[in-house]
N, C-alpha and C positions, 0 to 999 in steps of 0.2 A: 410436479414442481414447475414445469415448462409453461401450463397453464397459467400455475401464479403469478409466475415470473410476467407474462403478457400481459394479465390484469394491470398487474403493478405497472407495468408500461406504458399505460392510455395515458397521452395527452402530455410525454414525457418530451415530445417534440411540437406541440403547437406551437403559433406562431413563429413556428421559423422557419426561415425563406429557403431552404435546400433540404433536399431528401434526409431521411434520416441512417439509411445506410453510408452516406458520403460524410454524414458527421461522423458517426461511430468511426467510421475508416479514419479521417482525419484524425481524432482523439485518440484511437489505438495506436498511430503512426508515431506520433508527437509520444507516446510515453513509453512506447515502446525501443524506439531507437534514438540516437542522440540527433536530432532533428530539429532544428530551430523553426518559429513560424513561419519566418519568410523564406527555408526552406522547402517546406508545406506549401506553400501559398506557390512556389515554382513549380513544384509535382504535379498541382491541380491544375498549373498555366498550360503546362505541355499536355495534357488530356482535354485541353477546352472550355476549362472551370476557370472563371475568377473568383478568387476567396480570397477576399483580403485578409491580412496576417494579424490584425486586430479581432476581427470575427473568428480566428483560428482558437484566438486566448480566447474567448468568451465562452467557444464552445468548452473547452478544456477546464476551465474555473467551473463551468454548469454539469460539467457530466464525468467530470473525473470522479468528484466521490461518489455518486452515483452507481460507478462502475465497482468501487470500495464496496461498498455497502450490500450489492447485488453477488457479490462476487465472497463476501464474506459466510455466507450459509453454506455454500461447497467445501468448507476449510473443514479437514477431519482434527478429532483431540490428539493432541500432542503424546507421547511415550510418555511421558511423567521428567522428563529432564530437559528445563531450557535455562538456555544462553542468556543472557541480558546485557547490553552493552547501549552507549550510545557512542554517537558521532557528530564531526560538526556541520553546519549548513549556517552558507552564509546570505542572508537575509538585510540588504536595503547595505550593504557595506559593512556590518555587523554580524559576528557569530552567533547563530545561536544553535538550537540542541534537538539530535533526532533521537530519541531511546526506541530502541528497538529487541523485539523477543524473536528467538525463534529455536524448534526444539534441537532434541539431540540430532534428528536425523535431516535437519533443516525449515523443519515446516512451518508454516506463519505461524507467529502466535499474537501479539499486535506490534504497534509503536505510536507514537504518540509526541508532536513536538513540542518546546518550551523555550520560555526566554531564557531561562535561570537551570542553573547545573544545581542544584541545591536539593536539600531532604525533602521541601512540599512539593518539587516536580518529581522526583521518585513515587515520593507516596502516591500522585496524582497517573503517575504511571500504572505503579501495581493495582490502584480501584480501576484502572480502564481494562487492564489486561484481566482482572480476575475478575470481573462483571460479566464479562462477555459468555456466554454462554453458543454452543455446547461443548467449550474447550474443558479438559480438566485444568482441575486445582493444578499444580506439580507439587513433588515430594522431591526434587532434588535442583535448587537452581545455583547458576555458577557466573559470575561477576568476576569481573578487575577489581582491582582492591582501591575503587572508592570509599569512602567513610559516609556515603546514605546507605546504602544498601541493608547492611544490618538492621538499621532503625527502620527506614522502610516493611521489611520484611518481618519486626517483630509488630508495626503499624497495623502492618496487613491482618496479622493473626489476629492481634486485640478487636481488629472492628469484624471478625467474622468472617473475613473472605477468604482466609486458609482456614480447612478442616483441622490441621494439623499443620504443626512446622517443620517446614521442609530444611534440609541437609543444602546448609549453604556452603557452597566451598570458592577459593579464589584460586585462578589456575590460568595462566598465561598458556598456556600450552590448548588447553579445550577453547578456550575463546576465539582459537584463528578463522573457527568457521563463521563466526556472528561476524568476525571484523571483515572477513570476503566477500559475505554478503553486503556489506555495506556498498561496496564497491558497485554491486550489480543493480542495486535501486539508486546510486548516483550518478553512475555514464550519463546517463540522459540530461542529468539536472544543467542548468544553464551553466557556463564558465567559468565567463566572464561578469564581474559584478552579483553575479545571486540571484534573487527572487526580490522583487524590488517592495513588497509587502510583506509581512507575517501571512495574511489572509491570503495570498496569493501561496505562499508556499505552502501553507496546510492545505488548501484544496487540492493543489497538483500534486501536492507529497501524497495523498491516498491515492492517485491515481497512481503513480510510478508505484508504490506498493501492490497497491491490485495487480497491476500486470506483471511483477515478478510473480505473485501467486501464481496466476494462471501459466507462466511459464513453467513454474515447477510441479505444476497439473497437483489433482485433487486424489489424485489414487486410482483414474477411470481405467480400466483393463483395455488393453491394445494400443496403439500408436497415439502418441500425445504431440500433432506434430502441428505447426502455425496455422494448418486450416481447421481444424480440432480445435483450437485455442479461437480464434475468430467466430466459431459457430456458437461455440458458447458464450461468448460475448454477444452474439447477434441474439442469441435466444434470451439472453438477461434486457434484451432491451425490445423483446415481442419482435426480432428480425431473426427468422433461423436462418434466411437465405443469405446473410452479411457473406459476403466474400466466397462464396462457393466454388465460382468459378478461378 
């Protein structure tokens, strides 16, 4: 996989003017802690790097999903029971809507964001989340007691993408784990004001996503510990050597 992964790598940094270990650093930095650009851009001042804090965002819009998408083949299949919930994110002064899965025992399962809290963005949830493959179908999912859900869910069956219909239940009590996590992919998110685009916030929203996966590791046996998490990022982007030292 390590091989693919660096095929898929070529020319994922062309023309750009700084190494590509110092981006990846930066972009991990940025989604990984609650770190502003132009706090970025001081980190790099005191090491002898100018980066300006516009070229910070540029790399973060270009390789955040990137990091998504690389980082999404490591994700094992769920137990058969997830969570579904969403939450708010506010976007240009305006709410709008992150839905988010994940199973019983926490594990990604996707999210997906929307303008609209409505049945066509559920539905439009459950084809993202049950498209994806190698997750399973679930036989048991568990919601707040919105009024899409149900319709969604019987949406899902009729167009084929549940084998079978799962055991929907509503329970305030199991949902505290989806609403904690919310928490952990939003520290990071800006403040003040939001994300000043939609476009801007779906690309950085899969990166904040990404790197809670890789925080909450893929199942790898022994120490899953920030140099472990960094080498594997360096290896999704043909760098095994990213941060070793």
């Amino acid at each position: 996989m390590a091989a693919k992964l660096k095929q898929r790598a070529k020319g994922d940094f062309k023309g750009r003017h700084f190494e590509a270990v110092l981006i990846v650093q930066a972009v991990s930095w940025y989604l990984r802690y609650p770190l502003s650009y132009r706090d970025i851009e001081e980190l790099f001042l005191e090491r002898g790097l100018e980066v300006d804090h516009s070229t910070l965002n540029c790399w973060v819009l270009a390789y955040a999903p990137l990091i998504e998408k690389r980082l999404r083949q490591f994700r094992k299949p769920h137990c058969g029971s997830v969570r579904i919930d969403e939450t708010y994110i506010k976007v240009r002064g305006q709410w709008r809507y992150l839905y988010r899965a994940v199973g019983k025992h926490g594990e990604a399962v996707d999210f997906l964001l929307t303008a609209n809290r409505d049945l066509d963005a559920a539905k439009r949830f459950f084809r993202k989340m049950l498209n994806d493959q190698p997750l399973l179908a679930p036989d048991r999912i568990g919601t707040d007691g919105a009024s899409t859900y149900p319709s969604a869910i019987v949406a899902a069956k009729s167009d084929g993408l549940l084998p079978h219909t799962p055991i929907h239940y509503v329970t305030k009590h199991l949902q505290q784990g989806i609403e904690s996590d919310h928490f952990r992919v939003k520290r990071a998110m800006p403040r003040i004001g939001g994300f000043r685009s939609f476009h801007t916030a779906r690309r950085t929203i899969c990166g904040f996503e990404a790197r809670l996966w890789l925080r909450k590791g893929f199942g790898f046996a022994g120490a899953w510990t920030v140099r472990e998490q960094n080498q594997l990022l360096g290896i999704c982007f043909g760098l095994p050597q990213v941060n070793k030292a």
